[in-house]
Phi, psi and omega in degrees: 000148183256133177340124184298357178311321187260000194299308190307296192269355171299286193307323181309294200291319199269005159281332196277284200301300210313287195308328166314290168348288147325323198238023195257312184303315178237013176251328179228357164270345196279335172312306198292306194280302174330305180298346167279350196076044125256153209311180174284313188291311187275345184289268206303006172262309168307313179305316181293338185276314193273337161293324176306293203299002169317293207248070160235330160320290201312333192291333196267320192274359187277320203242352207216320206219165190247129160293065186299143177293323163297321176299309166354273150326290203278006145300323162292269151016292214254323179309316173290316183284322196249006155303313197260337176273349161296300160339282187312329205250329193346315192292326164218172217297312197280341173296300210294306141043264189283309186305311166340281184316329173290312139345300176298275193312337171289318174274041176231004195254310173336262213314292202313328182317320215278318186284336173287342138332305203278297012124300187275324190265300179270178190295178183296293191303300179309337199275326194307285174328323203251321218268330162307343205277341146277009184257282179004288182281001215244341161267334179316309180288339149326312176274338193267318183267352149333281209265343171236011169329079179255338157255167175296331164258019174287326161316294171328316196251348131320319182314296200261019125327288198284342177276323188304321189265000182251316171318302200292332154254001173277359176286352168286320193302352199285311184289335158315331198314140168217359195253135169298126210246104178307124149329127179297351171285294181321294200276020160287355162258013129326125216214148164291301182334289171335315196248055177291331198291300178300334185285306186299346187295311196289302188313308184299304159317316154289337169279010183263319200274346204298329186278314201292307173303313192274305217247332192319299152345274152337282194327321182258326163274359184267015204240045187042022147305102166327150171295334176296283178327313150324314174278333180319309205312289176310333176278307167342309207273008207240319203271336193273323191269320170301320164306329170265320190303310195294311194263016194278345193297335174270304177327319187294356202262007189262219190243127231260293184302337159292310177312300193299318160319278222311293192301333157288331173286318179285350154327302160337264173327303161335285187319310168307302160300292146358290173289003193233299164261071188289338182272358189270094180307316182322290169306316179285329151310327177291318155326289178292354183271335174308323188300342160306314161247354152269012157234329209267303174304318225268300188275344158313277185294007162279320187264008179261296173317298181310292175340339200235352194256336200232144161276323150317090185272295179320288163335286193306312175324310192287327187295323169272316170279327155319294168312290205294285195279347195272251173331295180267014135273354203258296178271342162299310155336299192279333174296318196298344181271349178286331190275125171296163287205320194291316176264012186305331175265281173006297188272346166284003172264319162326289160335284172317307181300289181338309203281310174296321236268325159321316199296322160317333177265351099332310195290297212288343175269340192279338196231024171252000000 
């Protein structure tokens, strides 16, 4: 392995494009395909397939493949090929689709490689520090396409910018890899079961964040907000969360599922504002400010937890963006697309709860 000198800013730079990415994705293109005249409907069937194929992975690598420094790569790969094949298919639904599914499976291979890296080498405080420079980046390209978006297809080739550039640093990170690369015989004994409760808490949760991701965008300019402002929104809640990554490290030194209960309930609670003021710039900003513990706290301490619960580190990681970003982005999509537009929040405030009222049920199987 090569001096740990360059490890911090390569993982810095492949946190920063990959969440840009993200938010190249999921903040102005699901807009962007409504301004093509597709449904509302057909936004949450798209939105839904690439997160599903998340968590269809871990099952395929459970049984069949070693999450490997080659498997990686050619995620990275493949991640830049479906950017650009997004682009080619846009005009129509069932291509654009497909291209999704391609897309999804590729970015569902990465990150956990990457955070089970981050996870096995630096401390809890250091992972906080360096894991910001993806809120960094996820804000940056948000306020630069806030102001200057005039097409629609103008993402696009943000897009496949920002994948080009996540290939060129995350393809260094590999020599870091210190982590023991399990058998797909090992990891078949890996198991759900034990932890359902939790597992179903994180799945629920995300099917709660699923109307916020697709729609929150829509949701505000259609509430009379400007797009520019919209993004103000999405950065605030981004400058709130950098800001909890950076001092949370003595919080993580506590007890990681009472962190997880709080950010879920305040979770809740976000939603529930959201759905009572949309026209309150104030309040929504105030609202966005929640995004500090219910996306910063809430997955430090979810993928910190999984981590200490498995020996499958890589496996249990995919498995939690799977479960989570997978499954329960995938069906939170497509309900959020079904949900009128006015109750939406609403019913993700339902949902989020539901999702503490399990963690209990957790708590009590896990200490009885």
């Amino acid at each position: 392995m090569k001096n740990k000198t360059y490890f911090s800013p390569l993982l810095g730079g492949y946190y920063f494009f990959y969440f840009a990415l993200v938010a190249v994705y999921i903040i102005f293109m699901p807009k962007m395909l409504l301004e093509l005249h597709y449904s509302r409907f057909e936004v949450g069937i798209i939105y839904g397939s690439a997160p599903f194929m998340r968590f269809l992975l871990p099952f395929i690598f459970r049984h069949f493949l070693s999450l490997t420094p080659k498997i990686y790569l050619v995620s990275l790969f493949f991640t830049l090929l479906g950017s650009s094949v997004l682009l080619l298919t846009i005009d129509n639904f069932w291509s654009y689709l497909f291209a999704n599914l391609l897309f999804g499976a590729s970015m569902g291979v990465s990150l956990p490689y990457v955070e089970t890296i981050a996870l096995h080498t630096l401390s809890k405080t250091k992972y906080g520090k360096i894991r910001l420079w993806g809120s960094l980046g996820f804000m940056a390209i948000t306020l630069w396409l806030g102001k200057i978006l005039s097409s629609p297809y103008e993402a696009l080739y943000y897009l496949m910018g920002m994948a080009f550039l996540t290939l060129l640093f995350g393809a260094f990170i590999t020599q870091y890899d210190t982590v023991s690369h399990s058998s797909a015989k090992e990891d078949a004994s890996f198991s759900l079961a034990k932890y359902w409760a939790f597992w179903l808490s994180i799945f629920l949760m995300q099917v709660g964040f699923g109307g916020y991701y697709v729609f929150f965008t829509d949701y505000q300019t259609s509430h009379g907000v400007s797009l520019e402002i919209t993004s103000w929104m999405w950065s605030f809640g981004v400058v709130c969360e950098i800001f909890m990554l950076y001092f949370q490290g003595k919080l993580l030194q506590r007890n990681l599922l009472k962190l997880i209960q709080f950010a879920t309930l305040i979770t809740s609670i976000r939603w529930l504002i959201l759905y009572l003021y949309p026209e309150n710039m104030s309040i929504v900003f105030a609202s966005q400010s929640l995004h500090a513990i219910s996306f910063a706290l809430y997955h430090t301490s979810a993928i910190t937890y999984v981590f200490s619960l498995y020996k499958q580190k890589k496996l249990a990681q995919q498995f939690f963006l799977g479960i989570a970003f997978g499954l329960g982005g995938s069906v939170g999509s497509v309900l959020a697309g079904q949900i009128e537009a006015d109750s939406l929040f609403l019913m993700e405030a339902g949902i989020t709860f539901s999702a503490f009222l399990v963690l209990l049920i957790h708590q009590k199987r896990t200490h009885s």
